[in-house]
C-alpha positions as CSV (number, residue, x, y, z in Angstrom):
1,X,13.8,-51.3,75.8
2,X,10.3,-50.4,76.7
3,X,9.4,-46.9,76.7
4,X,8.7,-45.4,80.1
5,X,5.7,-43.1,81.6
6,X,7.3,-40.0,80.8
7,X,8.6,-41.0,77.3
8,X,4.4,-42.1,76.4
9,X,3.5,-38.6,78.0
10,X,6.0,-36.5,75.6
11,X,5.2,-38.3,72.4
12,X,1.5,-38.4,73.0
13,X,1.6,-34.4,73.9
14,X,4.0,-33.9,70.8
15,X,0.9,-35.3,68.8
16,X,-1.3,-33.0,70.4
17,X,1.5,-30.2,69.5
18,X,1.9,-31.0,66.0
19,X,-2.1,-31.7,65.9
20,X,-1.7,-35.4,64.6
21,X,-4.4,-35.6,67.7
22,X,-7.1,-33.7,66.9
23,X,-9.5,-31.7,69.5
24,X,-12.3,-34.4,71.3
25,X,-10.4,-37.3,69.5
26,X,-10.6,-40.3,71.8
27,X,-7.4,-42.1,73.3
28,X,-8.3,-45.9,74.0
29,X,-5.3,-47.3,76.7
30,X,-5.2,-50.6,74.5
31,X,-4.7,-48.7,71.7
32,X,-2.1,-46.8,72.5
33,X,-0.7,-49.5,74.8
34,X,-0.2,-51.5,71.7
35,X,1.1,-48.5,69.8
36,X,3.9,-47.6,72.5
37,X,4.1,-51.1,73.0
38,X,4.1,-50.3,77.0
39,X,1.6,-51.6,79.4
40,X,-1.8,-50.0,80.1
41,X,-0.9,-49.0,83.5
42,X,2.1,-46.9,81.9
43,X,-0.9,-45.5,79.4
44,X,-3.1,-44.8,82.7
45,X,-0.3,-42.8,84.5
46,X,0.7,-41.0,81.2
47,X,-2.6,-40.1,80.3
48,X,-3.1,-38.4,84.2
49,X,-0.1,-36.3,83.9
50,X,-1.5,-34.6,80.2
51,X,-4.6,-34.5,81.9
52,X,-3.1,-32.4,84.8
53,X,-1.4,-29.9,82.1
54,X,-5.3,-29.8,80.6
55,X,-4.3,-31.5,77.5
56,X,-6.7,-34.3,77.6
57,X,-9.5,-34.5,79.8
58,X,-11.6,-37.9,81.0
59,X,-15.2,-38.2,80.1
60,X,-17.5,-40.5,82.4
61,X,-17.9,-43.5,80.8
62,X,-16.1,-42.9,78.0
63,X,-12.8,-42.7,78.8
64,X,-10.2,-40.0,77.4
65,X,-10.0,-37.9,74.7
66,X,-7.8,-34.7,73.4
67,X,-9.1,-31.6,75.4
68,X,-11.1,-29.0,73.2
69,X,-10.6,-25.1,73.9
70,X,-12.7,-22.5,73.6
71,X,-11.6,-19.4,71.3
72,X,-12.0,-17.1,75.0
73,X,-9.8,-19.8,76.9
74,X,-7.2,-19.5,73.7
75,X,-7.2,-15.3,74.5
76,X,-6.9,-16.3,78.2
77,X,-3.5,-18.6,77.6
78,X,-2.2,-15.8,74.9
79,X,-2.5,-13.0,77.9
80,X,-0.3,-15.5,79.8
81,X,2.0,-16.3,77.2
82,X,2.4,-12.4,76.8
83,X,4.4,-12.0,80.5
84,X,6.3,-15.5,79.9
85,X,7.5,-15.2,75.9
86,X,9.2,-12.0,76.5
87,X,11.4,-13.2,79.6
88,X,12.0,-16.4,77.2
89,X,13.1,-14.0,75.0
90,X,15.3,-12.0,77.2
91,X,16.6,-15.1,78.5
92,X,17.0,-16.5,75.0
93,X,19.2,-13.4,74.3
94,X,21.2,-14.1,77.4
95,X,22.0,-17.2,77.6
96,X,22.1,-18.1,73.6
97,X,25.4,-19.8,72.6
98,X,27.0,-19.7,69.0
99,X,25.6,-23.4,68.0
100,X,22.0,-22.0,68.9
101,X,22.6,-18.8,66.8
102,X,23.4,-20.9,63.8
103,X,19.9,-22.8,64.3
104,X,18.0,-19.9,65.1
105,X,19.0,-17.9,61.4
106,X,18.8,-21.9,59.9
107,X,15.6,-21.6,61.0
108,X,14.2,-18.2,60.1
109,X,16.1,-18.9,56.9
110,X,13.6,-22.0,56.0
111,X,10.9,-19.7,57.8
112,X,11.2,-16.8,55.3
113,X,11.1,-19.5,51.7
114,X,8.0,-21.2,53.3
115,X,7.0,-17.4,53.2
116,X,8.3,-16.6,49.9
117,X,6.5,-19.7,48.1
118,X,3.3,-19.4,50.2
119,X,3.2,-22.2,51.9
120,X,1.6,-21.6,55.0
121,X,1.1,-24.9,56.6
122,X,5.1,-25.5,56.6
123,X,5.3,-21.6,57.7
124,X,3.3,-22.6,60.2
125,X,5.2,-25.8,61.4
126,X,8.5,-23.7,61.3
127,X,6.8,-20.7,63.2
128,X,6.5,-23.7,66.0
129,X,10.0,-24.7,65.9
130,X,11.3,-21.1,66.0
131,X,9.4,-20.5,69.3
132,X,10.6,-24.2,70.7
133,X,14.2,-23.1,70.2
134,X,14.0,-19.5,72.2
135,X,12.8,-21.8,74.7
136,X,15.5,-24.0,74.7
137,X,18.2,-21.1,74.0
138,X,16.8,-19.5,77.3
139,X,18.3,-22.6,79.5
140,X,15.4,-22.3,81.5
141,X,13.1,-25.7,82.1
142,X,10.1,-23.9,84.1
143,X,9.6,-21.2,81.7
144,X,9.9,-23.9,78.6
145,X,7.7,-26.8,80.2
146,X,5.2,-23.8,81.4
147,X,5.1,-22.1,77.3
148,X,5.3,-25.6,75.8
149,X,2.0,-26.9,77.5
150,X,0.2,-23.2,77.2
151,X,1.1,-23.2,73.4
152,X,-0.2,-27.1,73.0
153,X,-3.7,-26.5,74.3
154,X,-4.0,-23.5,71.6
155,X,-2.2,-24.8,68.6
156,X,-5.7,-24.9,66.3
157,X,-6.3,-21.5,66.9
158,X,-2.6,-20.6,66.4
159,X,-3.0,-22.4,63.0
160,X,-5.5,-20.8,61.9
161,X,-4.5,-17.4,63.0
162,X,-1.2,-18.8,60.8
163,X,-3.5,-18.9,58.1
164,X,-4.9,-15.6,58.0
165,X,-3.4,-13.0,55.0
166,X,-3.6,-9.9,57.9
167,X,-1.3,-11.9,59.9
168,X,1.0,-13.6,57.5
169,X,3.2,-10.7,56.4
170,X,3.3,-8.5,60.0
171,X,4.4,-12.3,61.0
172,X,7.0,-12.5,59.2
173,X,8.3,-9.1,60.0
174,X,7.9,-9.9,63.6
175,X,10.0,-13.0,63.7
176,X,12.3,-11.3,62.1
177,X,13.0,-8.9,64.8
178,X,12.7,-10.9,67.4
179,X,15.7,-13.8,65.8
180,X,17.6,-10.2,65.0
181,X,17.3,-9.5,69.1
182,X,18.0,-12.6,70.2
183,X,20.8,-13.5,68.0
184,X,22.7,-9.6,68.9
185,X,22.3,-10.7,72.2
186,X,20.3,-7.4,72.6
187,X,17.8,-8.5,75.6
188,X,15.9,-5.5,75.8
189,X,14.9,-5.1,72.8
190,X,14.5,-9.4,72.2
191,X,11.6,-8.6,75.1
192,X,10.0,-5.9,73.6
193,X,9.8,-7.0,70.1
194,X,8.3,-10.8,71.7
195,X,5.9,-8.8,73.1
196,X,4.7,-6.7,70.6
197,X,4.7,-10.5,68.5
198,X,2.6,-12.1,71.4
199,X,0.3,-8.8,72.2
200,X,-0.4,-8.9,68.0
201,X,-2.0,-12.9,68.3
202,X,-3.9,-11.5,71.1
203,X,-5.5,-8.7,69.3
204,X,-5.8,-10.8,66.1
205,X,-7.6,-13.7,68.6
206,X,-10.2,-10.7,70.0
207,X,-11.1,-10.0,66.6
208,X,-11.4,-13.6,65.7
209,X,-14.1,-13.8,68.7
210,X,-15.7,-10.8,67.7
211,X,-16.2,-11.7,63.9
212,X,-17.8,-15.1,65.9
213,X,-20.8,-13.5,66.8
């Protein structure tokens, strides 16, 4: 069975997620119309819906390519994310049932031995699926489609911020918290602690931008 329009758009935006698509990197419809093995109209009308979520963006005469963000449009999307993380936290807390809780603490589990043996680029992979399943424990679509787009148009600069020593350990320690939250069921105090988390990568982004110039 051939893939359809909205399976191409997923996996291509998963790529740009997971960065196997790199900022300004051009997408060629036969290319990935033999890759997907779907037709190029499919690639057309996938490629228009990732370029409506700002993901890829088409140049004149040149087709499309991955959509490059400035380090001020990255602060912009983290002062967003810091009113929608926390209700996905609250939610998460809510709504969270006994097979998610297990995942969650698998999950910070793996996260604290990618910590322990300093290996940041896994840390950094397992940060992203500790985020993706608040989202899904919060059983709410709009508020995951909305954080999963915001988070893959910043994912460089949430790697390198990953990468930083000042933010490793307070990472940590923040993840921590909020899994603890979430996992008590305690949705107060899962909102507060995400925000703290999210308000953090915005001051650690500022400073980024001022060490810039």
């Amino acid at each position: 069975m051939k893939a359809t329009k909205d399976t191409v758009s997923n996996l291509i935006r998963q790529e740009i997620i997971n960065s196997h698509l790199s900022p300004n990197e051009r997408l060629v419809e036969a290319d990935l119309a033999k890759k997907y093995n779907v037709s190029r109209t499919i690639i057309r009308t996938a490629l228009a819906d990732l370029e409506n979520e700002r993901l890829i963006e088409k140049v004149p005469n040149r087709g499309a390519r991955v959509r490059a963000i400035s380090l001020e449009e990255a602060i912009e999307i983290t002062e967003v994310r810091s009113t929608l993380e926390p209700l996905a936290a609250r939610k998460a807390a809510i709504n969270i049932n006994e097979k998610e809780i297990e995942q969650l603490l698998i999950i910070m589990k793996d996260m604290k031995e990618a910590h322990e043996n300093q290996n940041y680029t896994l840390y950094s992979k397992i940060n992203k699926q500790l985020h993706n399943q608040i989202y899904e424990s919060a059983h709410q679509l709009t508020l995951k489609r909305l954080l999963n787009n915001l988070r893959a148009q910043s994912v460089r600069y949430q790697f390198r911020l990953s990468m930083m020593p000042i933010r490793i350990d307070s990472s940590l320690s923040e993840h921590i918290a909020i899994v603890e939250a979430v996992t008590q069921k305690n949705a107060e105090l899962a909102e507060e602690v995400m925000f703290t988390h999210i308000n953090n990568m915005l001051e650690a982004y500022k400073n980024m931008a001022n060490n810039s110039y």
